[in-house]
Structures are given as structure tokens and as C-alpha cells.
N, C-alpha and C positions, 0 to 999 in steps of 0.2 A: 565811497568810503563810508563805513558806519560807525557812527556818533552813539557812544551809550546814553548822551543825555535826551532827555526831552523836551524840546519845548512846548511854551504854551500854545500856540497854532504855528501849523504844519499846511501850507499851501502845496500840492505838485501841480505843475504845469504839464499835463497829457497822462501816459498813460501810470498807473501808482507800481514802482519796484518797491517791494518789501525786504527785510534782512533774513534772508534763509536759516540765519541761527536761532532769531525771533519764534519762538512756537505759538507764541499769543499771535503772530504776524500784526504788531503794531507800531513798526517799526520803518516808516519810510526812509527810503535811503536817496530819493531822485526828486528831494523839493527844491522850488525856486523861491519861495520865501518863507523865513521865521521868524515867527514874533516872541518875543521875551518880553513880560511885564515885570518889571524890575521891583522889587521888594527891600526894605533894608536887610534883609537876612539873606538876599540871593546876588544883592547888584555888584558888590567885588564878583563874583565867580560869573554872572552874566556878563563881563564884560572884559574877564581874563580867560581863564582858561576856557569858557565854554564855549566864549566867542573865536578862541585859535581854534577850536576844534572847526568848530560852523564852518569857518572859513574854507576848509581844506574837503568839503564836498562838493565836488565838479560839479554839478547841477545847478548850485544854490546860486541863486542873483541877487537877493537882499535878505539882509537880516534888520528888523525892526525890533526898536529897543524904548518898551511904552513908560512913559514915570507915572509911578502908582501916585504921586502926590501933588501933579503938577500937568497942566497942556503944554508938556515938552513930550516929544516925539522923534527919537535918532532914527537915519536910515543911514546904513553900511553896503553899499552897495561896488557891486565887482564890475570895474573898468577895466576892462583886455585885463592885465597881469596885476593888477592891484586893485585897491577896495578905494572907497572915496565915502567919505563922513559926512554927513548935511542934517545938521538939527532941524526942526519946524516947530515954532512957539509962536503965536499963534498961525491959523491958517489950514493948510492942507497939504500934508505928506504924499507928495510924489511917490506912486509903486510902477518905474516903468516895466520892470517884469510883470505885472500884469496889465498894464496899460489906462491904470488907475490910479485915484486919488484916495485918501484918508483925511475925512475934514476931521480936525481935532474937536469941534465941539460937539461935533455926536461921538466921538471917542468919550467924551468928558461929560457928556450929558450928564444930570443927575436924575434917574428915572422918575425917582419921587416929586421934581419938578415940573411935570408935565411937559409937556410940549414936544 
């Protein structure tokens, strides 16, 4: 199914289908996970309609949902016929569709801090 939105990162897992309507072709239609960084100006629509939408592509295994303001980190993730919610504050964001982790404090690093 193709999603008019975009999100901020687009992972696919093998081989990239694009959206045939797409003429720019930057439109994947066969990812297994997406991140959303949540904004006050985006997080109602990141987390209603764009999230129904996310959900309803066969492909997708997680949706990651980043807080611009805070080491909080959602994953939405597809259990056989339903999704399953698991915050992470602090720690590291389990991504079993890729068979990795997400440490929150290099999410949250602050460059300028070194290290």
C-alpha cells in the first residue's frame, strides 16, 4: 500500500519497491521500519492519522516514534495481527526487525558535548 506521507527515516529490509506513481521514485512502498521525530507542530498527526496509515503497510514491522524534547523513545511494533506499544526512557530501544538496538544516549547525545 502507498502512504502519501513521509517519514523522517525509511529502513527496507532486502530488496527497495518504489511507488510506480512516484516520478521522482522516492517513494518506498516495502519498508520494515519508520521513524518519526515528533515536533510540537507534527506529534497529534504523527500519532493519529499517520500512524493509521503506517500501520496498514504489509511490510512494515516497526514504527519508531523519537521525542524532540526528551530520552523517550516509542516502538509500535506488529505482533501476528496486531501492533504492541513499549516506550524506552532511558536505555536502549529494541529494533527486532532489524535485529538491533537504539541506545537512547547517543540518540540524545548533544554534539557540542563531545564525547
Amino acid at each position: 500500500m502507498c502512504v502519501s506521507a513521509h517519514p523522517d527515516v525509511t529502513v527496507v529490509c532486502g530488496r527497495l519497491e518504489v511507488d510506480p506513481e512516484d516520478r521522482r521514485q522516492h517513494t518506498a512502498i516495502n519498508p520494515c521500519l519508520i521513524v518519526e521525530v515528533l515536533s510540537p507542530s507534527t506529534e497529534d498527526y504523527d500519532r493519529g492519522e499517520k500512524l493509521d496509515h503506517y500501520k496498514q503497510i504489509d511490510s512494515l514491522q516497526e514504527i519508531v516514534l523519537v521525542a524532540h524534547d526528551e530520552p523517550n523513545v516509542e516502538v509500535i511494533r506488529r505482533v501476528e495481527e496486531t501492533w504492541e506499544h513499549v516506550t524506552y526512557r532511558p536505555g536502549a530501544a529494541e529494533l527486532p526487525s532489524l535485529g538491533s538496538s537504539l541506545p537512547l544516549d547517543e540518540v540524545y547525545r548533544d554534539p557540542l558535548e563531545g564525547g
